[in-house]
C-alpha positions as CSV (number, residue, x, y, z in Angstrom):
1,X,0.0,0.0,0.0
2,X,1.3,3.5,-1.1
3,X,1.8,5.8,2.5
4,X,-0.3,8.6,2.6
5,X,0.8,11.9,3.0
6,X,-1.3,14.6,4.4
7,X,-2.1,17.4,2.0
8,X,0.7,20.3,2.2
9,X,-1.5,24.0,3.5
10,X,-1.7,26.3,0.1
11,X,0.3,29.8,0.9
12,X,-1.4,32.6,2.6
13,X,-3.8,34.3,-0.1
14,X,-3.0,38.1,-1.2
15,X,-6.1,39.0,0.9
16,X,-5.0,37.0,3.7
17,X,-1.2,39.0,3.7
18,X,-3.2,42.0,3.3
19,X,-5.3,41.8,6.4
20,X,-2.0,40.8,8.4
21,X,-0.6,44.4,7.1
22,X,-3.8,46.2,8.2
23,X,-3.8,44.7,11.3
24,X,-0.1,45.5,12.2
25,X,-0.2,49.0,10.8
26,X,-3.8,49.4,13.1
27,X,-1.4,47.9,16.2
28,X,1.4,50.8,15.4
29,X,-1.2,53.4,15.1
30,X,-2.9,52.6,18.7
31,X,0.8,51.9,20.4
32,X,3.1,55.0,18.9
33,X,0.5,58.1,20.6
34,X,1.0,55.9,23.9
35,X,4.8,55.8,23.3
36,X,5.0,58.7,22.4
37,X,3.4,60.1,25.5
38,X,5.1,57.6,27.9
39,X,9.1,59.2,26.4
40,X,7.4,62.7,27.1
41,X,6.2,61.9,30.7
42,X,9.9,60.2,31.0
43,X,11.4,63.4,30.1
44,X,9.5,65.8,32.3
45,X,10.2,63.7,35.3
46,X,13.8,63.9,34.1
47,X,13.4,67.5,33.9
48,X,12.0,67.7,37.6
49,X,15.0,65.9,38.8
50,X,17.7,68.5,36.7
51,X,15.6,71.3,39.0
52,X,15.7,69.7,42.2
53,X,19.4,69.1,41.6
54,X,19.4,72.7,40.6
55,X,17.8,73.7,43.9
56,X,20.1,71.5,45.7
57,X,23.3,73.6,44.5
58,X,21.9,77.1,44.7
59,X,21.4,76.2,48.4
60,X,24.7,75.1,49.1
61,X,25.7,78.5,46.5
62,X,24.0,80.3,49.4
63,X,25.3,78.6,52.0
64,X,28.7,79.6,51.1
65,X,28.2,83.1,50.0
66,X,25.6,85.0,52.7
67,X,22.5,83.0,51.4
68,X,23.1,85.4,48.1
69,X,22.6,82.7,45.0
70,X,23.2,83.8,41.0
71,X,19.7,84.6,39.7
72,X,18.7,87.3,37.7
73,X,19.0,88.6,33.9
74,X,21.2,89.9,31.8
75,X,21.2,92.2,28.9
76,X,18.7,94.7,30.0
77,X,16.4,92.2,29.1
78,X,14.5,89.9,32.0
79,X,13.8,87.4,29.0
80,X,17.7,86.6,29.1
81,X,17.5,84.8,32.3
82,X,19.4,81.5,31.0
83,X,23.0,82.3,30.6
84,X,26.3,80.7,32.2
85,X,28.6,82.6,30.2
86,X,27.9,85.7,28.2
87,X,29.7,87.8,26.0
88,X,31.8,90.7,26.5
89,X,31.7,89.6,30.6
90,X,36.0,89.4,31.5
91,X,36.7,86.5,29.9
92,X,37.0,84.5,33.5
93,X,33.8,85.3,34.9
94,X,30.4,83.4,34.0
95,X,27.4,84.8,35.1
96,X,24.3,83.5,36.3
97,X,24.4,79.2,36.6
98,X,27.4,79.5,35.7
99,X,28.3,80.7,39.2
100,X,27.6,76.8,40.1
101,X,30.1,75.5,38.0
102,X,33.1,77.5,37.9
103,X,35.8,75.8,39.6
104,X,37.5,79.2,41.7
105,X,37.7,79.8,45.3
106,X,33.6,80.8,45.7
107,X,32.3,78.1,43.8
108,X,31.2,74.7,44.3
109,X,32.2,73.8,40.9
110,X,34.2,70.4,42.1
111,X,30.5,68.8,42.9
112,X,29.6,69.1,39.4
113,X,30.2,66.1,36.6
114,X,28.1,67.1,33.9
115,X,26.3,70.1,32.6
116,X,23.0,68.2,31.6
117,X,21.5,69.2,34.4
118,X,20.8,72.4,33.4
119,X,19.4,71.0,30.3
120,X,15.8,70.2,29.7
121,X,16.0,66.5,27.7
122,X,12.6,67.8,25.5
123,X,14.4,71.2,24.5
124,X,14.6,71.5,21.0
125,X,16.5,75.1,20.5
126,X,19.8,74.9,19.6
127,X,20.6,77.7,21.6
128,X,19.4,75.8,24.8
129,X,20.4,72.3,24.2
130,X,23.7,70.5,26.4
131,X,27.0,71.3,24.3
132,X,24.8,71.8,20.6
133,X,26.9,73.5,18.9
134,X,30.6,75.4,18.7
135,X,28.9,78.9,19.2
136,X,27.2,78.2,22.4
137,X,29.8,75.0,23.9
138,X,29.5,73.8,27.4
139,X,32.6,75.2,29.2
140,X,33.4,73.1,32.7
141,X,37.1,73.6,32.6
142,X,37.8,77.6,33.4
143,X,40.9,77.5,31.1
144,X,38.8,77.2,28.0
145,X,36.4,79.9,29.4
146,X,39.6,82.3,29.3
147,X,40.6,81.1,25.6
148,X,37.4,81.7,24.6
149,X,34.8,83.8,26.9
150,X,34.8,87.0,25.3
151,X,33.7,85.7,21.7
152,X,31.6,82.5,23.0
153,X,28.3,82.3,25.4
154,X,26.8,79.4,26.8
155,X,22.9,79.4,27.7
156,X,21.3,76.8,30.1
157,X,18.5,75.3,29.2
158,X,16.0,76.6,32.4
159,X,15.2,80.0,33.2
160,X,15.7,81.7,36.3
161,X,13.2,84.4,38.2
162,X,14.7,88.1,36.5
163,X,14.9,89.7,40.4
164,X,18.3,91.6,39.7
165,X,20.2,92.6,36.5
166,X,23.9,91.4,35.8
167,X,25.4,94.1,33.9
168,X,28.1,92.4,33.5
169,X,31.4,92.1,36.2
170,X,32.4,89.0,37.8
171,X,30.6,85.7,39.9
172,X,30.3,86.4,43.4
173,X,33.4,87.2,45.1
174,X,31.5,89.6,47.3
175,X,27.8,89.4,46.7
176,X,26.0,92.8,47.3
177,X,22.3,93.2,46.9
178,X,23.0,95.1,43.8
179,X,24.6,91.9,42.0
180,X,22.6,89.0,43.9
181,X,19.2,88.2,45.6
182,X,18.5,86.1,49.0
183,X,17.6,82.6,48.9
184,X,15.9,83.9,52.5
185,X,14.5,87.0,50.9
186,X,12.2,84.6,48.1
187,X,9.0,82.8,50.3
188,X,8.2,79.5,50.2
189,X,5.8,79.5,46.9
190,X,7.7,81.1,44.8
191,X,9.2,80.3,41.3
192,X,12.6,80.7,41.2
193,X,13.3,78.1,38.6
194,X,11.5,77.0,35.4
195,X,11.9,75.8,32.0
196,X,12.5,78.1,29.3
197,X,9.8,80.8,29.6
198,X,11.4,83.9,28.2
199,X,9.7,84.4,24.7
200,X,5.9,83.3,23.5
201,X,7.6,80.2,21.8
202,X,9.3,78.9,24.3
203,X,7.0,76.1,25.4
204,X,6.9,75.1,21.5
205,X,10.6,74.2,21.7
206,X,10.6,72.1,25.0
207,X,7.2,70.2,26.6
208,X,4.7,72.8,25.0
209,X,2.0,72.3,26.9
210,X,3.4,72.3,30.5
211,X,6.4,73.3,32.7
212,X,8.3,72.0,35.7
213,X,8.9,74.7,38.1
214,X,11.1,74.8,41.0
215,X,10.1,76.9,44.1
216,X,11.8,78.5,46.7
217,X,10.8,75.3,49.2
218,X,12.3,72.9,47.3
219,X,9.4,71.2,45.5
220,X,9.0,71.1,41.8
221,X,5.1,71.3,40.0
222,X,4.0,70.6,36.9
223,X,2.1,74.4,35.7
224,X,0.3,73.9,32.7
225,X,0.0,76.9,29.9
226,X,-3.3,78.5,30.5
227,X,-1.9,79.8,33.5
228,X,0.8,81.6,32.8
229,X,0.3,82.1,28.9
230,X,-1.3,85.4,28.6
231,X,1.5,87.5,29.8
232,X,4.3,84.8,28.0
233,X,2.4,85.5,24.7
234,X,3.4,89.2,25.4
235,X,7.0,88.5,25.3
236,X,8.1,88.0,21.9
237,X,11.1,87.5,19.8
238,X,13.8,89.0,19.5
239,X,14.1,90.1,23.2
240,X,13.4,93.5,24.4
241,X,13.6,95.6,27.8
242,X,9.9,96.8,26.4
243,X,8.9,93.2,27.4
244,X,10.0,93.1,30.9
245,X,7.0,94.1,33.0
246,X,5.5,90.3,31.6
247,X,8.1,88.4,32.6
248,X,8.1,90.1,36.0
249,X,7.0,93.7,37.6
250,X,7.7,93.6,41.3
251,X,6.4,97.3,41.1
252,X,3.1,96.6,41.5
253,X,1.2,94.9,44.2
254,X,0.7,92.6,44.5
255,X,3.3,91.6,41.4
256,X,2.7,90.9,37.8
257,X,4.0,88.5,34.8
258,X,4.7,84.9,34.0
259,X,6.5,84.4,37.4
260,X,3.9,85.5,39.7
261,X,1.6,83.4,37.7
262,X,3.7,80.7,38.5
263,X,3.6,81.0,42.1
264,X,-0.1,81.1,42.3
265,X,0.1,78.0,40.5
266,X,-1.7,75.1,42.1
């Protein structure tokens, strides 16, 4: 007797290969928006953790210099609140963050590794991302900030609350009130530190609808646009002194702009 072999399965059908596709590409279409969101939440805890590391080093800053810590603006302009090094400063003397990272006799530069912590991982201006390009480089070492500080600047990629303008002239080697502000003098709801928020399209370039913000108590919120949008869409590009009472008018009372919005924030 001949041995019977079972009949061999005909191939998948055209039909059959095209449901298969449909399927998959309906799988990737559900699953990406949930990815997508899931990297974004990733990144804004990420971004919460750079603050509070932030906050960490401005209080030891203070402890070490009369509680006075390196916030402020520069320019004329309380939308540039995000420089480390700026140009035309002497070529040894970064402003602002960069206070925290100097290695010189009043800094606690030695504590610090990296600069991406003053970089938000969602940024997406060049201008504001860690070490993006050779015209804004991140500059640990303070020998390269001499070769190079009075043609280079380097921006962080946070903002800090505009209180007191830096008109250039050296880190803290005796802070004043004229050149510094109080960690004591700020109460415990207010913003000291955010991301980016110094132009109308900042939150386009980083998390764009929401912000971590880091207040003078040491906790970081999540502040979402509506509440601090309609003075931020005042403050447009390029930067002007004309802008500055909304990013922040302490002449009024009680205080306007998009950092007293911010400490009302809830």
């Amino acid at each position: 007797m001949s041995p019977v072999f079972p009949k061999s399965r005909a191939a998948f059908t055209l039909i059959e290969l095209l449901v298969v596709v449909a399927i998959i590409a309906l799988l990737i279409a559900i699953l990406l928006p949930s990815l997508g969101r899931a990297r974004e939440q990733a990144k804004l805890t990420v971004c919460g953790n750079n603050l509070r590391q932030i906050y960490t080093l401005l209080a030891l800053y203070a402890e070490q210099n009369s509680q006075f810590i390196p916030v402020g603006y520069t320019y004329g302009d309380k939308q540039a609140n995000y420089y480390m090094w700026k140009k035309g400063d002497p070529n040894t003397s970064p402003i602002l963050f960069g206070a925290l990272v100097t290695v010189n006799t009043n800094s606690i530069g030695s504590v610090i590794t990296t600069g991406k912590i003053f970089y938000c991982p969602s940024q997406t201006n060049i201008g504001n991302i860690y070490n993006a390009q050779p015209g804004d480089p991140w500059r640990l070492d303070p020998t390269v900030i001499a070769t190079t500080g009075s043609t280079l600047e380097t921006r962080a990629g946070y903002s800090c609350r505009p209180v007191v303008a830096w008109n250039g002239g050296p880190v803290l080697v005796s802070p004043t009130t004229t050149r510094a502000f109080r960690l004591l003098d700020f109460t415990p709801n207010q913003a000291f530190l955010a991301d980016v928020v110094s132009a109308n399209d900042s939150l386009d370039q980083s998390h764009r609808t929401i912000i971590n913000v880091s207040y003078a108590n040491g906790s970081v919120r999540r502040v979402p646009k509506a509440i601090f949008f309609g003075n931020l869409s005042q403050c447009l590009n390029p930067f002007s002194s004309s802008y500055n009472p909304f990013q922040l008018d302490d002449t009024k009372n009680p205080p306007t702009g998009v950092w007293p919005d911010l400490d009302n924030a809830r």
